[in-house]
Each structure stands twice: as C-alpha cells, then as structure tokens.
C-alpha positions in Angstrom: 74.5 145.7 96.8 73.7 143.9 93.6 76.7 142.8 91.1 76.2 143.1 87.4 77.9 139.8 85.4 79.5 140.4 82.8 80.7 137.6 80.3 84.0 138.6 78.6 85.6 136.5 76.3 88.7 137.3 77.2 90.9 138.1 79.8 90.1 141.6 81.6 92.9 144.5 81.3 95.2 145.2 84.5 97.1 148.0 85.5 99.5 147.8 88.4 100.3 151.3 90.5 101.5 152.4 93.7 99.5 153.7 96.4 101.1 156.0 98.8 99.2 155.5 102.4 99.8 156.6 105.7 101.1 153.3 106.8 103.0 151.7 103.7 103.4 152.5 99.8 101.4 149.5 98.4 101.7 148.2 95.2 98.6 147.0 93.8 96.9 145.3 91.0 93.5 146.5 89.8 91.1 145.4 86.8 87.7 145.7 85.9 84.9 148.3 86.7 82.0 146.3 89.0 81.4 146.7 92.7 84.6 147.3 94.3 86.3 143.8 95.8 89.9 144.3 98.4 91.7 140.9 97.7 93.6 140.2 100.8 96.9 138.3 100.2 97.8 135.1 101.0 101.5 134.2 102.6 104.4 135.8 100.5 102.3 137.0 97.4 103.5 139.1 94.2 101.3 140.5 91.9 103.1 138.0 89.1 101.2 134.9 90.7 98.1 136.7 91.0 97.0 138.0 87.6 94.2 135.1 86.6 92.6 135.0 89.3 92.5 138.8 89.5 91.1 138.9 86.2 88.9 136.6 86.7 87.1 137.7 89.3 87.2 141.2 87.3 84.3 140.2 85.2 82.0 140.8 88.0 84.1 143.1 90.4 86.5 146.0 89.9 89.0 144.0 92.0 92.2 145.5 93.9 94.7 142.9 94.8 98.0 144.0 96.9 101.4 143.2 97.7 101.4 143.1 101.7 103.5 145.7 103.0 107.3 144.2 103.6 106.6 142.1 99.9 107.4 143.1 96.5 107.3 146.7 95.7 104.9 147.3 99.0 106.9 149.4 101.3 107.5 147.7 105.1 105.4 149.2 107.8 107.4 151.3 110.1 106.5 149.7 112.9 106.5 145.7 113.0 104.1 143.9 111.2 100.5 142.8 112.2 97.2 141.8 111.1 95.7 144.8 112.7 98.0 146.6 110.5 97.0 144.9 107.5 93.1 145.7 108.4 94.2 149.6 108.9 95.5 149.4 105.5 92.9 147.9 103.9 90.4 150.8 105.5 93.2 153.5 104.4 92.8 152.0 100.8 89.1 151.8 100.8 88.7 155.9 101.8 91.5 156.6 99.5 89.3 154.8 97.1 86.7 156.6 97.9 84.8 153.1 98.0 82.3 153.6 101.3 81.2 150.2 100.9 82.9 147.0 99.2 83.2 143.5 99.0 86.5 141.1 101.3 88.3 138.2 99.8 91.2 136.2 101.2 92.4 132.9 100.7 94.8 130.6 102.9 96.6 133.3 105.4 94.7 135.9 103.7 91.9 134.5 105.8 93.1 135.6 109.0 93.6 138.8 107.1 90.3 139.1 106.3 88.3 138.3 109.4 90.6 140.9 111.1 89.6 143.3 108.7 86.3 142.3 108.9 86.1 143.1 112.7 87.3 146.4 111.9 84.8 147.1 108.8 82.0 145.0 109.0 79.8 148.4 108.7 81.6 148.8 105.3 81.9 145.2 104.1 79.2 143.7 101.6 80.3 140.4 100.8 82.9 138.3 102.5 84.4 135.5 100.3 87.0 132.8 101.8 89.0 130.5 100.0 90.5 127.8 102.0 91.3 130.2 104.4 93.4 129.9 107.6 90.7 131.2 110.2 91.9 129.2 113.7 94.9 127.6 114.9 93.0 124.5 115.7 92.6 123.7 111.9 96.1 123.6 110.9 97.0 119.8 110.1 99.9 119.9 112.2 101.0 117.6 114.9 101.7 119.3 118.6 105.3 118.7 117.8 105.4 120.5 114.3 103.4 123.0 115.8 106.3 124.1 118.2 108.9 123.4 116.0 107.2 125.9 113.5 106.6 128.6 116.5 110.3 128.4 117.4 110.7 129.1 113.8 108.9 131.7 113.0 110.5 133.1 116.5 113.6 132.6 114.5 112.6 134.8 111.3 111.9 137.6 113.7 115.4 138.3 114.8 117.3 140.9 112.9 120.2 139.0 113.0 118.7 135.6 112.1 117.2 137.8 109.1 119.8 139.3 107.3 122.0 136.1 107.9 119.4 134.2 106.4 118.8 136.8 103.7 122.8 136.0 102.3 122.2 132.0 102.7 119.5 132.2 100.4 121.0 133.3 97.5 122.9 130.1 97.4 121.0 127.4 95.8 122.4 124.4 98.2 121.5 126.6 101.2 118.0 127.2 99.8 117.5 123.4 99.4 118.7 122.3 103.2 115.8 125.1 104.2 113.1 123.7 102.5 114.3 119.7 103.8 113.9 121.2 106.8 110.0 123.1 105.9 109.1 119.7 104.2 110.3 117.8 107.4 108.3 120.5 109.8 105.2 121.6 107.9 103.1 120.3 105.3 104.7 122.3 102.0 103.6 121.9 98.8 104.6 123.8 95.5 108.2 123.4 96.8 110.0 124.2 93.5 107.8 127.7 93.3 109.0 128.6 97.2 112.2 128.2 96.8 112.2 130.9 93.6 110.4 132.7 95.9 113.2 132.8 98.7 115.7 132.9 96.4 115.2 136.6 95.6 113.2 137.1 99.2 114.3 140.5 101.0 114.7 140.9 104.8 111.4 143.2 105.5 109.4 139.6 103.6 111.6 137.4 105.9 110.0 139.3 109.4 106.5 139.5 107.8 107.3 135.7 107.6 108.4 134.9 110.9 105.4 137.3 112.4 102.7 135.3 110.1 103.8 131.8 111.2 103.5 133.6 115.3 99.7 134.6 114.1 99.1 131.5 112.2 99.7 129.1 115.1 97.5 130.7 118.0 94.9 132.9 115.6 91.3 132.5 116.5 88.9 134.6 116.2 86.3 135.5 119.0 82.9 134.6 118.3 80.5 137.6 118.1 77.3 137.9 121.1 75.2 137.7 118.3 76.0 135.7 114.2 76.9 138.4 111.6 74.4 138.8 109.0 77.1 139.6 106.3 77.0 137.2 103.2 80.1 134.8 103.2 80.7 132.6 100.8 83.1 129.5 101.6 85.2 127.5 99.2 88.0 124.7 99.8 88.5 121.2 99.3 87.6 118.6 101.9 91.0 116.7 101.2 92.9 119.8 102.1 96.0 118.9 103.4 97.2 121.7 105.2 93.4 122.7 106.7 90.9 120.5 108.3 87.7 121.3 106.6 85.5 120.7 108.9 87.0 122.8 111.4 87.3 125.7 108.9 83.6 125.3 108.4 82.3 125.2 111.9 84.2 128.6 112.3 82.6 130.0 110.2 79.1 128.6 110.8 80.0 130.1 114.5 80.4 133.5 113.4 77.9 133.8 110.7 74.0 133.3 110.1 74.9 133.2 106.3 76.9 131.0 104.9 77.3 129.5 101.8 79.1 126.8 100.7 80.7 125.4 98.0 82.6 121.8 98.6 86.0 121.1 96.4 87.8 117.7 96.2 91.1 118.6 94.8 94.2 116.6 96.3 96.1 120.4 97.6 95.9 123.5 99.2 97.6 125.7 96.7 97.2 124.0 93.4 100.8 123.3 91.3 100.6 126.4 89.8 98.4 128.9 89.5 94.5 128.0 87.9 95.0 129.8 84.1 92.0 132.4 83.1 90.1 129.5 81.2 90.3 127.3 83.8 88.6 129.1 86.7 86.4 129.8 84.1 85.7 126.1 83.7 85.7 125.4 87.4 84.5 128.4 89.4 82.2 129.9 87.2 79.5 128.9 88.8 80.4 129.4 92.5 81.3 132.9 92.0 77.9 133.5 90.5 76.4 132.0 93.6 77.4 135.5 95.4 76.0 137.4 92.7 72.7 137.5 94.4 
C-alpha cells in the first residue's frame, strides 16, 4: 500500500479519546488522515510525552498512539498483563477501526510489543517500523549480574504487597531518590530527572505492568520463522546505544526478515534528554521516514 506525503508547515491537529475494547478502555492519541499506523508504546508511556512524534509521523500516516493498559487513563487488563495481551488489543483496535490492513511501529520495549503483534497480524500488517527497539534479551547491555538483580526486581514489582507499599513510598521525594540510586546502580538509566516525575504520580496497575515488562525484557526472543518474512521493516537506532547492542538488534532482524532497511544513528543515548520537538524530527528524520514511503 502506497503512502501519500504530505508537507505541512505546521504541526498536525490531535484529538485524544477513549476506546472501550473487550480487553481494556484505552486512551489513545490520534492525528492525521494517511494510511492507518498503530504506534506501540514504549515502557511507562503517556500521551503528554508522545505528541511530536505523533504528529510528526501524521504527515504521512493517520497515526494512533496508546497508553498501554494499566498506564494513564488506559484501563488495567483484568487478567495480568502480557505482550500477547497487548497484540490482542492492538487486533481489537484495528477491527474496531475498521482498518483491515495497517502499518506497526514500536520503539525500545515497544519492540517486543511489536514483533508479538506482528506474529499475530502479519496477514494485516503493511509496514513494520522499529526504533531502537528491544527485540532479544541477548542485546540488552547488561552484565550477568545486573541481569539477575533486575529479574529479582521486576519479581519484586509483581507482588501485590510489594506494589501498593511501593506505591505510598513514592510519593515521597527522598524515597523516590534512594529508588532510582538503586536503578542507576542496577541498569543503565538515563533521563533520570523525567522517571522520577514519572514514579512520582505512578499508580499500582503501572507498577505490575512494570515488574511484568522487566520479566519479558530479560528472556524475550523471538523465534525465527521456517522461511524470512517479506513484510517491509524499516530499522533505526544509534550504534552508540547504551542500553542496546546494535549489532545484535540488527542481526535479529536480518534473521527474521528478507527486507530490511536501515538507517544508522550516532547519538550518544537511547531515549534522547527530552523528547525530539516537531522541527527537529523534521530536521533529522525527514528523510528516513520517506525511505518507507515507497
């Protein structure tokens, strides 16, 4: 399916709304009027940190970005969360949409979210775009250690108890600090001054969405098919990543796919310091986004 470009000079309008589903209420961001694009989020994702890029992307797509169910104004599953889940909601949004074919994106976690949505709806699926995405285990840059320290963890996160204590401690800001010693001193965190505004108003239903995404995170990866997928994908990410190993991330793909297509980045981060404005993805990503126009 071809995309027509379209070159606005200024940002695209938004309009946020609530979807109810059969699995969750999501709330969801949508803007412009292209071929239809599902943006997967990435690890504890509002709506507020997402409205740039959204846009941006709207001057080619009619994009739908969502808060995952347990964040935000997105209601919790009833049941606990999973990926699979997340890739049944994405195909509930899709029919409710009435959209029988459209295009993926994820970045960072949102990558796992998107190849298991992708193994559900490849049939449906036009274009598969991947921003430094989290697609294996065994590209996390992580020592063995840090690894189980972040497991036991996210073990942790997943205990009621452990929640809602956690869920009082965080609403002090000395308590919030000690936590994110301790993230620095396991994992490789950046942006630490946006996480902790984040936890500081975090609800218990984000805390066990947490503690279940750090359980995928560290043994996710994804079976390589009998025979490559013919689906576009189109790769982005830095090679000085410092959470991902690029080269790992690639070969994944390159497993799984017959066509990739890449675009190489050399910032110094995973997430950059705060989010890229309108003008500057228009500065810096033009051009790769237009690579997927074809």
């Amino acid at each position: 399916m071809s995309v027509a470009m379209k070159n606005n000079a200024s940002p695209p309008d938004y309009e946020i709304r609530q979807i109810a589903l059969p699995l969750t209420c999501l709330n969801i961001m949508e803007a412009g009027s292209g071929a239809p694009l599902i943006v997967v989020p990435a690890t504890i994702s509002e709506l507020e940190n997402w409205i740039d890029l959204i846009q941006f992307m709207a001057q080619w797509f009619h994009v739908y970005f969502f808060e995952l169910p347990g964040h935000g104004l997105s209601t919790p599953f009833q049941n606990k969360f999973s990926t699979n889940l997340v890739a049944q909601t994405v195909e509930q949004l899709a029919d409710y949409l009435q959209h029988e074919r459209f295009n993926l994106m994820g970045f960072s976690f949102g990558g796992i979210l998107a190849m298991r949505t992708y193994d559900r709806l490849q049939h449906r699926i036009d274009r598969l775009i991947l921003n430094a995405p989290c697609l294996t285990y065994r590209a996390i840059l992580l020592s063995r250690t840090k690894i189980l320290a972040m497991r036991g963890f996210g073990a942790l996160l997943r205990r009621r108890m452990v929640q809602e204590r956690l869920h009082r401690s965080l609403r002090q800001s000395r308590r919030r600090a000690l936590l994110m010693d301790f993230l620095q001193l396991i994992g490789k965190v950046e942006n630490r001054h946006q996480i902790e505004q984040k936890l500081a108003k975090i609800e218990t239903s984000t805390i066990e969405v947490l503690g279940e995404q750090i359980k995928e995170a560290m043994k996710f990866s994804y079976p390589p098919p009998d025979t490559k997928y013919n689906t576009p994908c189109y790769f982005t990410m830095s090679v000085h990543d410092p959470l991902l190993d690029y080269e790992i991330t690639l070969n994944e793909l390159h497993v799984n796919f017959s066509n990739v297509h890449v675009t190489k980045l050399f910032y110094p981060f995973h997430q950059p310091p705060k989010p890229f404005t309108f003008d500057e993805l228009n500065r810096d990503f033009r051009e790769s986004i237009e690579k997927t126009l074809v």
